[in-house]
Gaussian input, Z-matrix of N, CA and C with variables (Angstrom, degrees):
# hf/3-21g

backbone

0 1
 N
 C     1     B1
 C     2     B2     1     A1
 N     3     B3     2     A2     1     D1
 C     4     B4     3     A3     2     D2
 C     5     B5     4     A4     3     D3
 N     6     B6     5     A5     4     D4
 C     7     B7     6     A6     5     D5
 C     8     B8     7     A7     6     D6
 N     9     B9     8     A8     7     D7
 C    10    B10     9     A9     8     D8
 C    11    B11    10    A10     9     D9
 N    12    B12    11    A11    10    D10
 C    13    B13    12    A12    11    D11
 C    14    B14    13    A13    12    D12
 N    15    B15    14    A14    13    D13
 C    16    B16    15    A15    14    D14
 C    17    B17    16    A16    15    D15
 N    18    B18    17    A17    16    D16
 C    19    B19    18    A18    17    D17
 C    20    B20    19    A19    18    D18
 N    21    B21    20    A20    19    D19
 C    22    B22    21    A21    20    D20
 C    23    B23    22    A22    21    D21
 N    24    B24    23    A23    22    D22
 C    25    B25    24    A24    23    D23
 C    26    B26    25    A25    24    D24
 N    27    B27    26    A26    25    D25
 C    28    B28    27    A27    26    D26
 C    29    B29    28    A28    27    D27
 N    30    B30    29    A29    28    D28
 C    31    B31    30    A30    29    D29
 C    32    B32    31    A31    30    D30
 N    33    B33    32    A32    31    D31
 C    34    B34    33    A33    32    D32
 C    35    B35    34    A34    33    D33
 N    36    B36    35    A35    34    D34
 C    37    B37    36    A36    35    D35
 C    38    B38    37    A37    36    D36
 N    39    B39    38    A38    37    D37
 C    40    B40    39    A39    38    D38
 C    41    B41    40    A40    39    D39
 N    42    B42    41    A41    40    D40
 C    43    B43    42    A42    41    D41
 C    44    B44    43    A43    42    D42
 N    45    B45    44    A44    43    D43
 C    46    B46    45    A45    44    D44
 C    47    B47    46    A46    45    D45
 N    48    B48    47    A47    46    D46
 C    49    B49    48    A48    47    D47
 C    50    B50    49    A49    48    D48
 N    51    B51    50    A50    49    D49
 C    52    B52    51    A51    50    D50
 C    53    B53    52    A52    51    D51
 N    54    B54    53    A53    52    D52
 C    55    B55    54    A54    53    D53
 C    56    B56    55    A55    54    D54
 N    57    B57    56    A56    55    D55
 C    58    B58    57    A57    56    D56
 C    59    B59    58    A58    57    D57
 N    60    B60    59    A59    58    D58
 C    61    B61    60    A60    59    D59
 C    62    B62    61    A61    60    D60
 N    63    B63    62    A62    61    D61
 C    64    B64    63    A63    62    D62
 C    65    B65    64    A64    63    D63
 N    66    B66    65    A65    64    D64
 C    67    B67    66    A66    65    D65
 C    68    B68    67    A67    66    D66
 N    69    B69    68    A68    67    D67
 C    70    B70    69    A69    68    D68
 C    71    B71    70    A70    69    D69
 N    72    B72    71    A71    70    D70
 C    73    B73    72    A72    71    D71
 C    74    B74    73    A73    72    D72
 N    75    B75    74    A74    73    D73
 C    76    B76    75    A75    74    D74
 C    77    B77    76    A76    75    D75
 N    78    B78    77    A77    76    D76
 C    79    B79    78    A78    77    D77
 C    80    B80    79    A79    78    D78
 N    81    B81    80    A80    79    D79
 C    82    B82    81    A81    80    D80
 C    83    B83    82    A82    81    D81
 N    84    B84    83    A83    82    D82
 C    85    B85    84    A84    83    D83
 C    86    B86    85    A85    84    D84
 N    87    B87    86    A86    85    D85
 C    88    B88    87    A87    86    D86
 C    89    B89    88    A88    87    D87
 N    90    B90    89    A89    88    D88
 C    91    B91    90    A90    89    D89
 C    92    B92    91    A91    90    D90
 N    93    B93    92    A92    91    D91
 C    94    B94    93    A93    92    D92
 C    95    B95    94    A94    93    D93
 N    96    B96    95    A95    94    D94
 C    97    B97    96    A96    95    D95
 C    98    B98    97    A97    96    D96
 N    99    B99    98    A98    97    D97
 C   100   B100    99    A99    98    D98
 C   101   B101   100   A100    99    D99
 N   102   B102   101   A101   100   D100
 C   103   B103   102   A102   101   D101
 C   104   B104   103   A103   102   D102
 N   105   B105   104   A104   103   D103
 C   106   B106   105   A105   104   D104
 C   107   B107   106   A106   105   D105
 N   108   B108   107   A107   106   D106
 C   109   B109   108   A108   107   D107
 C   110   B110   109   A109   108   D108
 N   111   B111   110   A110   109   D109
 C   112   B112   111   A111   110   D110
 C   113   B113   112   A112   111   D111
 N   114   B114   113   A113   112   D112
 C   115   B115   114   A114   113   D113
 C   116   B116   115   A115   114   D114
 N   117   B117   116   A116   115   D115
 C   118   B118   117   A117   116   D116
 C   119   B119   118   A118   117   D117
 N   120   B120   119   A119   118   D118
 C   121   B121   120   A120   119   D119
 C   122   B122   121   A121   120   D120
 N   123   B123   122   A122   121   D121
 C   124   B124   123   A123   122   D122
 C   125   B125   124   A124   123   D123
 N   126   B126   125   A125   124   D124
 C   127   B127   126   A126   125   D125
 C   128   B128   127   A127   126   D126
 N   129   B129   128   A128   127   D127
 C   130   B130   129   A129   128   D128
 C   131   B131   130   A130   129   D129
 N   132   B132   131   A131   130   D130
 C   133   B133   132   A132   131   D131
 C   134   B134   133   A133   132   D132
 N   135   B135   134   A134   133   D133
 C   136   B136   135   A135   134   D134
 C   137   B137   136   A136   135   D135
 N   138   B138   137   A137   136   D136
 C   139   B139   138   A138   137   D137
 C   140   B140   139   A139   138   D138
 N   141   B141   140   A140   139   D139
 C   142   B142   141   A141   140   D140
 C   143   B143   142   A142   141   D141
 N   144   B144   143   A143   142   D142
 C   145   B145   144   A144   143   D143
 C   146   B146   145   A145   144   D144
 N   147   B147   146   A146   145   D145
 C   148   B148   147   A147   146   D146
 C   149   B149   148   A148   147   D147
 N   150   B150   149   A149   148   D148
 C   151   B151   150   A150   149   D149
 C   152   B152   151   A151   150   D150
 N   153   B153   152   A152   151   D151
 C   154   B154   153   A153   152   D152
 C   155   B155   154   A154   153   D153
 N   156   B156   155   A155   154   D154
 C   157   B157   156   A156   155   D155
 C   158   B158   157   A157   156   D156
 N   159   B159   158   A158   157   D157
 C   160   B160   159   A159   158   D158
 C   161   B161   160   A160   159   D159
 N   162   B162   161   A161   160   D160
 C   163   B163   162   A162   161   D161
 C   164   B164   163   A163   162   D162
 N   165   B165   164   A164   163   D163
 C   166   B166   165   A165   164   D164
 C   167   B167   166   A166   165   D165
 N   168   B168   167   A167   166   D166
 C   169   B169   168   A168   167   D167
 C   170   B170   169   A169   168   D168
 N   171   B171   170   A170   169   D169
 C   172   B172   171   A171   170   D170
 C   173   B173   172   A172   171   D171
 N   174   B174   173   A173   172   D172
 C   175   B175   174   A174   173   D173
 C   176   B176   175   A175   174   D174
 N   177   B177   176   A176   175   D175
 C   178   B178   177   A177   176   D176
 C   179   B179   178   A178   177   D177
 N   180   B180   179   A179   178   D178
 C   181   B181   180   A180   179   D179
 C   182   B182   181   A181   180   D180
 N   183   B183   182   A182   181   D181
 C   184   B184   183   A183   182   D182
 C   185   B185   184   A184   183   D183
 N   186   B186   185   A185   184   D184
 C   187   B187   186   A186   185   D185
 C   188   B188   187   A187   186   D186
 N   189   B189   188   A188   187   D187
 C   190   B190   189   A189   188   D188
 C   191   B191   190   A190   189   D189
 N   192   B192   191   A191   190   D190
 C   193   B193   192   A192   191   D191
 C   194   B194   193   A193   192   D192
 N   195   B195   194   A194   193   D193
 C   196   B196   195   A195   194   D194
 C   197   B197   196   A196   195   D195
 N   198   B198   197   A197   196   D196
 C   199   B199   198   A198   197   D197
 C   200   B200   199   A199   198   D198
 N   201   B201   200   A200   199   D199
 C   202   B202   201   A201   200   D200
 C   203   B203   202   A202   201   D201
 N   204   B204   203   A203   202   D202
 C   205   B205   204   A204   203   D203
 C   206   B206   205   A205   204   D204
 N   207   B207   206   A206   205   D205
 C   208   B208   207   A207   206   D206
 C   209   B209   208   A208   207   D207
 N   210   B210   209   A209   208   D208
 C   211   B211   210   A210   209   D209
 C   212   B212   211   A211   210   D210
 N   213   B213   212   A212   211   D211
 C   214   B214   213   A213   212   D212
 C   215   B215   214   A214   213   D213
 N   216   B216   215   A215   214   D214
 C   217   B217   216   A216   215   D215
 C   218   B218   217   A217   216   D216
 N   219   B219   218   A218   217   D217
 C   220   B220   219   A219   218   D218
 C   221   B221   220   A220   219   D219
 N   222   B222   221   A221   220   D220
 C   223   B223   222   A222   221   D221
 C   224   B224   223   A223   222   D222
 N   225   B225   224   A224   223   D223
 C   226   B226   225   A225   224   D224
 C   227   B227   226   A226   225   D225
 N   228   B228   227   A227   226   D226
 C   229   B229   228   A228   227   D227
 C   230   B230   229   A229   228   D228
 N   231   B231   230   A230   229   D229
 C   232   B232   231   A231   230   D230
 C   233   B233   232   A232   231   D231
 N   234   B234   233   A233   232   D232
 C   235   B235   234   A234   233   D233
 C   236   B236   235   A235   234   D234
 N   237   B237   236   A236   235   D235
 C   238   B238   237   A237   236   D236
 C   239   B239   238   A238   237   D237
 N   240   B240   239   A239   238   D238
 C   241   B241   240   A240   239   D239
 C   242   B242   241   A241   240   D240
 N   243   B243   242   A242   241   D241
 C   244   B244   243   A243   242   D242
 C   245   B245   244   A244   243   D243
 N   246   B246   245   A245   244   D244
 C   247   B247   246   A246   245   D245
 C   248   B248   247   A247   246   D246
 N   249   B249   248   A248   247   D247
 C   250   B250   249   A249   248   D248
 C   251   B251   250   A250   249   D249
 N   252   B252   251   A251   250   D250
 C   253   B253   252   A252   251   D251
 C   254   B254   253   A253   252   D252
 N   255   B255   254   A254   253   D253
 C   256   B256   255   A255   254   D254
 C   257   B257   256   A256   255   D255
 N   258   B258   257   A257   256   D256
 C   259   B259   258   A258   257   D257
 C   260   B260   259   A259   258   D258
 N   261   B261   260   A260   259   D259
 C   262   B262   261   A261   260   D260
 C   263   B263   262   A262   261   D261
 N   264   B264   263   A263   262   D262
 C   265   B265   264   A264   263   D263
 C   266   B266   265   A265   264   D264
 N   267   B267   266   A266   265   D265
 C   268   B268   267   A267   266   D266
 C   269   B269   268   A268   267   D267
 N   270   B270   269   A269   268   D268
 C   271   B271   270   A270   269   D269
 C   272   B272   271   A271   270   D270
 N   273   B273   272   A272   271   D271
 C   274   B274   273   A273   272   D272
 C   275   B275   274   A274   273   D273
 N   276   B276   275   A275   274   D274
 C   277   B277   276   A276   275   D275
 C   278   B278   277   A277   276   D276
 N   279   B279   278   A278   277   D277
 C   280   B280   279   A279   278   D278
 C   281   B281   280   A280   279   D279
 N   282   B282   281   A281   280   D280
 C   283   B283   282   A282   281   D281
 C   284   B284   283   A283   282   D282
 N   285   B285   284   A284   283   D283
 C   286   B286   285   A285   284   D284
 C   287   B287   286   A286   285   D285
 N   288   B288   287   A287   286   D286
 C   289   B289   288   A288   287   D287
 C   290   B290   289   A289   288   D288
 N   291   B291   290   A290   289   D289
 C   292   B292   291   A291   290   D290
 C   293   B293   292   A292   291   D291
 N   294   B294   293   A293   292   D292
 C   295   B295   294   A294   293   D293
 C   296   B296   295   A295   294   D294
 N   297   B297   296   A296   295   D295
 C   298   B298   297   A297   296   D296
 C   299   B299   298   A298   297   D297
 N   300   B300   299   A299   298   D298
 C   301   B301   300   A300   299   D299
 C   302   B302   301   A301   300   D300
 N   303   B303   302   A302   301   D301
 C   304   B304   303   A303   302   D302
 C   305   B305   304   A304   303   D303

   B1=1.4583
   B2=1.5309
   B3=1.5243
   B4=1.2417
   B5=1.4849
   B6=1.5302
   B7=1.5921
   B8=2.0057
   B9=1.2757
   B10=1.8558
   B11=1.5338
   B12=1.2339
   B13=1.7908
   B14=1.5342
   B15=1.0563
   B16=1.6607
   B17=2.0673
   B18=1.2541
   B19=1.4194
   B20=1.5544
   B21=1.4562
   B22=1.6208
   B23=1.6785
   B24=0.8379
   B25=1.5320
   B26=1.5202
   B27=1.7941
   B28=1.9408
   B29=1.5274
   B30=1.4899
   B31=1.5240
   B32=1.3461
   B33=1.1942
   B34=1.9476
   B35=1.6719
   B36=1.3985
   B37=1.3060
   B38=1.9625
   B39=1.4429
   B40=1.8302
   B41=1.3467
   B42=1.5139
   B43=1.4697
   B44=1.4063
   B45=1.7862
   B46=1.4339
   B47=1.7340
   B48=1.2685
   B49=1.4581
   B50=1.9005
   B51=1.2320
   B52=1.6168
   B53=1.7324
   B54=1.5221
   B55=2.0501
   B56=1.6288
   B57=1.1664
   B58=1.3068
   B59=1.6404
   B60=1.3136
   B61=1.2453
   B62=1.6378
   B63=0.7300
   B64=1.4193
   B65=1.4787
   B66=1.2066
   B67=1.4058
   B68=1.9049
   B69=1.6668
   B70=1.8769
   B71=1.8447
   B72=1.8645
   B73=1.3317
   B74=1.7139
   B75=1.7179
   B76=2.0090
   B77=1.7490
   B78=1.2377
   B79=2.0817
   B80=1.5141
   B81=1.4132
   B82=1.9460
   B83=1.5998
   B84=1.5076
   B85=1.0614
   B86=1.5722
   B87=1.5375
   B88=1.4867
   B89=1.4615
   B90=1.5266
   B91=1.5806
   B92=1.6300
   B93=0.9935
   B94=1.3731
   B95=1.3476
   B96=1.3299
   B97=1.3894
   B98=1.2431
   B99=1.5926
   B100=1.3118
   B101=1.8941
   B102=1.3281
   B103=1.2944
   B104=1.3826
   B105=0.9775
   B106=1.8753
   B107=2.0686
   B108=0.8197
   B109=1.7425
   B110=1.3988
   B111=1.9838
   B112=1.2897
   B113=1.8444
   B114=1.3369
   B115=1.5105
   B116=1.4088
   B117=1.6173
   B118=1.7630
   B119=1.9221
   B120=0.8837
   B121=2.2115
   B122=1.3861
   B123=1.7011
   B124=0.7932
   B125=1.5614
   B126=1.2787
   B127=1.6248
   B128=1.7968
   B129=1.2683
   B130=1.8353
   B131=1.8697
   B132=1.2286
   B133=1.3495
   B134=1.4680
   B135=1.3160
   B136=1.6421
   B137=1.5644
   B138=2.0018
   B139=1.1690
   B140=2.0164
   B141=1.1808
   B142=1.3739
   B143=1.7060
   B144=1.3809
   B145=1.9151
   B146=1.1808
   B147=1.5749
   B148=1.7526
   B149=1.9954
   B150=1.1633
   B151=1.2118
   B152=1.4551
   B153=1.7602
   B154=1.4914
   B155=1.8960
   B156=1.0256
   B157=1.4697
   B158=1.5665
   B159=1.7594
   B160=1.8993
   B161=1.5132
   B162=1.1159
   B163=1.6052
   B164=1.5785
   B165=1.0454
   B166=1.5593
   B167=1.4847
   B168=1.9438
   B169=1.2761
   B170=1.5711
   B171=0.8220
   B172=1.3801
   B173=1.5679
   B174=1.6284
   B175=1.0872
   B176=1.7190
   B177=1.5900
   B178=1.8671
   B179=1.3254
   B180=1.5497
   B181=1.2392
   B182=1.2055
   B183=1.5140
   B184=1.6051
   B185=1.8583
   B186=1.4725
   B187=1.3779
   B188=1.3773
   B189=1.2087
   B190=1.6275
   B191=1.8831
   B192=1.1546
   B193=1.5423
   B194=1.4566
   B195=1.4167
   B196=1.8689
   B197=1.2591
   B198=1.8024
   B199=1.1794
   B200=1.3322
   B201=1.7552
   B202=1.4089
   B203=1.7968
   B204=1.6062
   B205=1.2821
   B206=1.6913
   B207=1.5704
   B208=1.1742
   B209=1.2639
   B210=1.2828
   B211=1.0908
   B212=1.7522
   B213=1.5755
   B214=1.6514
   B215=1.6603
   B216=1.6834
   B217=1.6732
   B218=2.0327
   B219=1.4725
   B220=2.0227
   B221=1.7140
   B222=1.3872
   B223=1.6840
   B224=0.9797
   B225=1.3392
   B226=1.3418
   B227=1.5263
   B228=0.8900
   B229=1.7836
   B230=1.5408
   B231=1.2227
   B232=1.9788
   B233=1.2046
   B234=1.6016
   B235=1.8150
   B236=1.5911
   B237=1.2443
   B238=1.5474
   B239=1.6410
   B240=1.4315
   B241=1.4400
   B242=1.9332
   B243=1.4116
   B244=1.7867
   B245=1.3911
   B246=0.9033
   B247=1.3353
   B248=1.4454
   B249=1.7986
   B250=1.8921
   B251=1.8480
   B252=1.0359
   B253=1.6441
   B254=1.8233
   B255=1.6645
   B256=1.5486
   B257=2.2490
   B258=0.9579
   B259=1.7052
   B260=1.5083
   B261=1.2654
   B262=2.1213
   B263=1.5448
   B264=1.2485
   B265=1.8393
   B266=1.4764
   B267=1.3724
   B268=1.0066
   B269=1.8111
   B270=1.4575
   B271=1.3524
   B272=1.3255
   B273=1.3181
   B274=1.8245
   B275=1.6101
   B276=0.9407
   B277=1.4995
   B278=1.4801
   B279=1.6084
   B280=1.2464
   B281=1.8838
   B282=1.3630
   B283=1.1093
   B284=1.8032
   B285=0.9229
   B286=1.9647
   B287=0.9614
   B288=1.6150
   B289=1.2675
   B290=1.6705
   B291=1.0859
   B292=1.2712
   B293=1.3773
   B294=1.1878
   B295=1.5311
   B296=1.1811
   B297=0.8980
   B298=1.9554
   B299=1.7902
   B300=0.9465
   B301=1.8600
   B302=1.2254
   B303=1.2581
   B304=1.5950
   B305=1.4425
   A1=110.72
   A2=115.40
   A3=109.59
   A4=138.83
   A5=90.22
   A6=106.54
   A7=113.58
   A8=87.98
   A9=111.15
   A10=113.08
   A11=93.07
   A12=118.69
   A13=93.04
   A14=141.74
   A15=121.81
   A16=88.11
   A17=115.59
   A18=112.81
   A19=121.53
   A20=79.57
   A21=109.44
   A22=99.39
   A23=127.31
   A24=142.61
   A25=79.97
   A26=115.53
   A27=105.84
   A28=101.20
   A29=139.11
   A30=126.31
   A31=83.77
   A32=144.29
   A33=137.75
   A34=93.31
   A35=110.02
   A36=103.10
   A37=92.97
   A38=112.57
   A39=120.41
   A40=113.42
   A41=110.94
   A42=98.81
   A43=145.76
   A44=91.93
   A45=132.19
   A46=100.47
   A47=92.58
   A48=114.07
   A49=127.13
   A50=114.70
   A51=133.14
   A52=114.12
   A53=100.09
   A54=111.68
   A55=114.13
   A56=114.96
   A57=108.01
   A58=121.59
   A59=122.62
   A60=121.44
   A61=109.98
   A62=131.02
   A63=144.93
   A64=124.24
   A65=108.31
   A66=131.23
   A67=115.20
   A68=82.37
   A69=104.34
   A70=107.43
   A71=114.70
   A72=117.33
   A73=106.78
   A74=86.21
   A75=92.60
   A76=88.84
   A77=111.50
   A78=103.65
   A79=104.06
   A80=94.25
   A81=103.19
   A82=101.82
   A83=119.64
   A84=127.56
   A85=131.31
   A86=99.50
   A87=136.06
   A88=111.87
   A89=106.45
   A90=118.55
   A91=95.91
   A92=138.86
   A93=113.55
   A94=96.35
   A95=135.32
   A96=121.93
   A97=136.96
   A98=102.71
   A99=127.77
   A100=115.11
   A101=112.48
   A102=118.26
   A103=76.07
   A104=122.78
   A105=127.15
   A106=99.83
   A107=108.43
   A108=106.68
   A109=98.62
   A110=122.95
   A111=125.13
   A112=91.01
   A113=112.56
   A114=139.95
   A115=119.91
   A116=84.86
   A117=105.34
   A118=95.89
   A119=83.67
   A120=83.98
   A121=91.93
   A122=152.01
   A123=135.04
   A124=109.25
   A125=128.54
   A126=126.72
   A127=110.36
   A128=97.08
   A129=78.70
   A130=117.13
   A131=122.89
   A132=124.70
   A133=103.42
   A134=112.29
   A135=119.58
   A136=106.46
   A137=100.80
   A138=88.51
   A139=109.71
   A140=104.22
   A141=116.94
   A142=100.88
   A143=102.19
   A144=92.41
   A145=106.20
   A146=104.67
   A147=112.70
   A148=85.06
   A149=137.90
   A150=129.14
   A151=93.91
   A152=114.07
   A153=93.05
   A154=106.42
   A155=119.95
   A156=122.10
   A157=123.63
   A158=86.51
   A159=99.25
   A160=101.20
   A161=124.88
   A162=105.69
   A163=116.90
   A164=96.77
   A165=114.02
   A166=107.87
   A167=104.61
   A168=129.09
   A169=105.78
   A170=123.17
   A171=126.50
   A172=136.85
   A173=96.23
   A174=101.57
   A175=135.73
   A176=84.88
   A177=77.32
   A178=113.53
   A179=139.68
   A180=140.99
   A181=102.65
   A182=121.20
   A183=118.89
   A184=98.51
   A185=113.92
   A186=114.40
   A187=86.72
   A188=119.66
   A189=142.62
   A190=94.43
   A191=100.78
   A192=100.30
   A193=116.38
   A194=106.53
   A195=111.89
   A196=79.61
   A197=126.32
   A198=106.83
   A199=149.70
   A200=98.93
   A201=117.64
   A202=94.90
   A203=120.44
   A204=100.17
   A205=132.78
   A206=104.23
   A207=130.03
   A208=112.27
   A209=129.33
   A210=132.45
   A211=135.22
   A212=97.22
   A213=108.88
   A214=100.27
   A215=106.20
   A216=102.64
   A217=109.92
   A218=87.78
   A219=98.69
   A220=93.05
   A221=115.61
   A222=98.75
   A223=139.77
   A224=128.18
   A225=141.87
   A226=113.95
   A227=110.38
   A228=122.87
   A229=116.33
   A230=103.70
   A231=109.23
   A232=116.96
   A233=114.14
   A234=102.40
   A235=96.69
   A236=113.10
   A237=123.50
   A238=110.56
   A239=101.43
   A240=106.15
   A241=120.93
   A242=95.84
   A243=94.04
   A244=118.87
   A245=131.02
   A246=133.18
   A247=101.44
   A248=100.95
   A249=97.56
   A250=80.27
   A251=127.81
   A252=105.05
   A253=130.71
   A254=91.59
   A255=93.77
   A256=82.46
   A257=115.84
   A258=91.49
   A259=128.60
   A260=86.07
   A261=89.71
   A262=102.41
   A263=126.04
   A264=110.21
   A265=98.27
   A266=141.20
   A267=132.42
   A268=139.25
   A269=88.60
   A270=115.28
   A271=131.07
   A272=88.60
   A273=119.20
   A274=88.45
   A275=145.21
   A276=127.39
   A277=98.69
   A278=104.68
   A279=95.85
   A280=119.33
   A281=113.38
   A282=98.35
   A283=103.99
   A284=119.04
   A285=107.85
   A286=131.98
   A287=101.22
   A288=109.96
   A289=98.22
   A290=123.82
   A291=136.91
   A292=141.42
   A293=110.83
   A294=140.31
   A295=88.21
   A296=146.42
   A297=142.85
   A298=120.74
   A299=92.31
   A300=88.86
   A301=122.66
   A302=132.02
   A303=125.25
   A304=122.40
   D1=-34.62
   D2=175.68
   D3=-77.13
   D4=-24.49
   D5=172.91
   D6=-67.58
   D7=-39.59
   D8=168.87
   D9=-36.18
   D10=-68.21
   D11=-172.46
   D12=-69.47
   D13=-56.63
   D14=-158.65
   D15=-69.90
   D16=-38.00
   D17=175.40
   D18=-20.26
   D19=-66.70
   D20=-173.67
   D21=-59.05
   D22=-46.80
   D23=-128.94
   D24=-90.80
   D25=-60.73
   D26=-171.10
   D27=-72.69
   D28=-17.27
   D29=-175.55
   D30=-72.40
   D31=-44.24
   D32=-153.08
   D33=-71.53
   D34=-54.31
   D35=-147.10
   D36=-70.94
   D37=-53.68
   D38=165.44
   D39=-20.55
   D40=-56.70
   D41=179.53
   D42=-74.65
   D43=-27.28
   D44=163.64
   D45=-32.40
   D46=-86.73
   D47=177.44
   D48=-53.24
   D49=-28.53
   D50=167.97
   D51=-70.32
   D52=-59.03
   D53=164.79
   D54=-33.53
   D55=-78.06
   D56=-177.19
   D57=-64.11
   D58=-34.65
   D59=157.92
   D60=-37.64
   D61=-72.38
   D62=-174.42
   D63=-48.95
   D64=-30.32
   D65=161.47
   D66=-63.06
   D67=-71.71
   D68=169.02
   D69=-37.55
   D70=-36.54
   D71=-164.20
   D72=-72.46
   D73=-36.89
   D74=-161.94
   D75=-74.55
   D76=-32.87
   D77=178.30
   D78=-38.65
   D79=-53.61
   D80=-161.37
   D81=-54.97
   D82=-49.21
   D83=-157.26
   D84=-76.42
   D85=-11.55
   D86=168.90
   D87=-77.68
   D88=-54.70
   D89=179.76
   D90=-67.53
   D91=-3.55
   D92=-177.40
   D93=-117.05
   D94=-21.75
   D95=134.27
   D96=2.93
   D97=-93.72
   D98=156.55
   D99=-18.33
   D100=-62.07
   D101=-166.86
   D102=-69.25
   D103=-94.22
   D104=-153.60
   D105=-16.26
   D106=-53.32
   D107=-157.91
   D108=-81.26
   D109=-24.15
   D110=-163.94
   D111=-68.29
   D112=-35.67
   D113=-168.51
   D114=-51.99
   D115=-51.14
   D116=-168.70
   D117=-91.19
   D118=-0.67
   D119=178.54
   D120=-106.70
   D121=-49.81
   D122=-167.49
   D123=-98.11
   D124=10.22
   D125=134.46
   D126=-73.38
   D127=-54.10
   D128=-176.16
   D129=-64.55
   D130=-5.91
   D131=171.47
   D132=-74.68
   D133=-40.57
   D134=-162.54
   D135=-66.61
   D136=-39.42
   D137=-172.37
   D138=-94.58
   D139=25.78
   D140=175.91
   D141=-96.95
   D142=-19.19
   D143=-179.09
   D144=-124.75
   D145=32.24
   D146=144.82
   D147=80.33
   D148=28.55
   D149=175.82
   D150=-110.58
   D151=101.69
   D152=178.85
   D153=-99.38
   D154=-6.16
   D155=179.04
   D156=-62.24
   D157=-54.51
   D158=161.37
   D159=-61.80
   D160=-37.32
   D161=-169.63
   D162=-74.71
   D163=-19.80
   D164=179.33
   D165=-53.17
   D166=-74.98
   D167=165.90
   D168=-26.34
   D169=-65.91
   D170=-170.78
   D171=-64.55
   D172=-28.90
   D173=150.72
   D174=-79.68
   D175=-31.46
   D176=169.44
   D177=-73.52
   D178=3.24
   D179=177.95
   D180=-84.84
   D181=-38.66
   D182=-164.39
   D183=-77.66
   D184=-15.59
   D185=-157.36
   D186=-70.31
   D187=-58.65
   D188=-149.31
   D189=-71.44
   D190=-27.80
   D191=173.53
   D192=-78.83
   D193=-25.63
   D194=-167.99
   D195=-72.70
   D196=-75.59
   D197=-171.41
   D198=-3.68
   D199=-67.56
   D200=-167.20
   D201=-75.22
   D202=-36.64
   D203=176.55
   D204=-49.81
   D205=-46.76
   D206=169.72
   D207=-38.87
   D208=-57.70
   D209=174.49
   D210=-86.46
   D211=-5.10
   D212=154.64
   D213=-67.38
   D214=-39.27
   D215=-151.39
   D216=-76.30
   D217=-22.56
   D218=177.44
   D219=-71.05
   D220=-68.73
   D221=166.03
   D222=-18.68
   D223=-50.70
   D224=-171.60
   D225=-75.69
   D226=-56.80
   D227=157.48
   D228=-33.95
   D229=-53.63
   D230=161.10
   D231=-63.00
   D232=-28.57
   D233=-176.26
   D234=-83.95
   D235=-34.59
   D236=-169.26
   D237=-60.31
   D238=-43.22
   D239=170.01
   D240=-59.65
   D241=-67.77
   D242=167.84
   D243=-52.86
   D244=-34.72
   D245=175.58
   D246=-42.23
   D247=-59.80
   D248=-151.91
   D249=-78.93
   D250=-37.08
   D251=177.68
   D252=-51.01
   D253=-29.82
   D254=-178.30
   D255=-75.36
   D256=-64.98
   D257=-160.82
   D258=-63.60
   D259=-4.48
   D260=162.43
   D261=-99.11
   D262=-6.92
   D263=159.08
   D264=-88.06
   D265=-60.43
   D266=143.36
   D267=21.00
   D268=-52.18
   D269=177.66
   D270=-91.50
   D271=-46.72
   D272=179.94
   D273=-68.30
   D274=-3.48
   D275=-143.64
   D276=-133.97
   D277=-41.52
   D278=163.80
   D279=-94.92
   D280=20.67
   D281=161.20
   D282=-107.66
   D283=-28.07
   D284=157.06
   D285=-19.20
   D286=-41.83
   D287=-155.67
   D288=-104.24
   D289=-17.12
   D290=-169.56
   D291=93.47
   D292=2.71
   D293=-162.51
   D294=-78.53
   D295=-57.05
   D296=178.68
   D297=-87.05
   D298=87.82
   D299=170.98
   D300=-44.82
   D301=131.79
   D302=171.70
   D303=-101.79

């Protein structure tokens, strides 16, 4: 029973601490959104006022941004995944034990 309960006890505290991370991650990953498209609108203005150099610049900034989004967003999918695994051990663990009726 005791080995059970500290079980339970590190999935609570793991997830505790993993949830809001994950939340805090998709914030970041939105805000860099934002820049990427703010990017790709103020290259296509640039190249609407015949500035094709700034537009240039700007697009290779938004590139370097898709990137890094892309690859916040494959991350996120891995935290998103452990996450829902820590709360179905989580779960499973407290229904073992009986604490959750099914």
């Amino acid at each position: 029973m005791m080995s059970s309960t500290f079980f339970l006890l590190m999935l609570g505290v793991i997830t505790l601490i993993y949830g809001p991370k994950a939340v805090q991650y998709q914030m970041r990953i939105t805000k860099r959104w934002k820049v990427y498209w703010r990017l790709v609108n103020r290259s296509k203005a640039a190249l609407r006022d015949g500035d094709e150099q700034l537009s240039q610049q700007l697009r290779n900034l938004s590139k370097g941004h898709l990137t890094k989004v892309l690859q916040m967003q494959r991350h996120r999918r891995l935290v998103a995944a452990f996450s829902m695994l820590l709360v179905g051990g989580l779960y499973g663990a407290m229904s073992a034990m009986g604490l959750i009726a099914l």
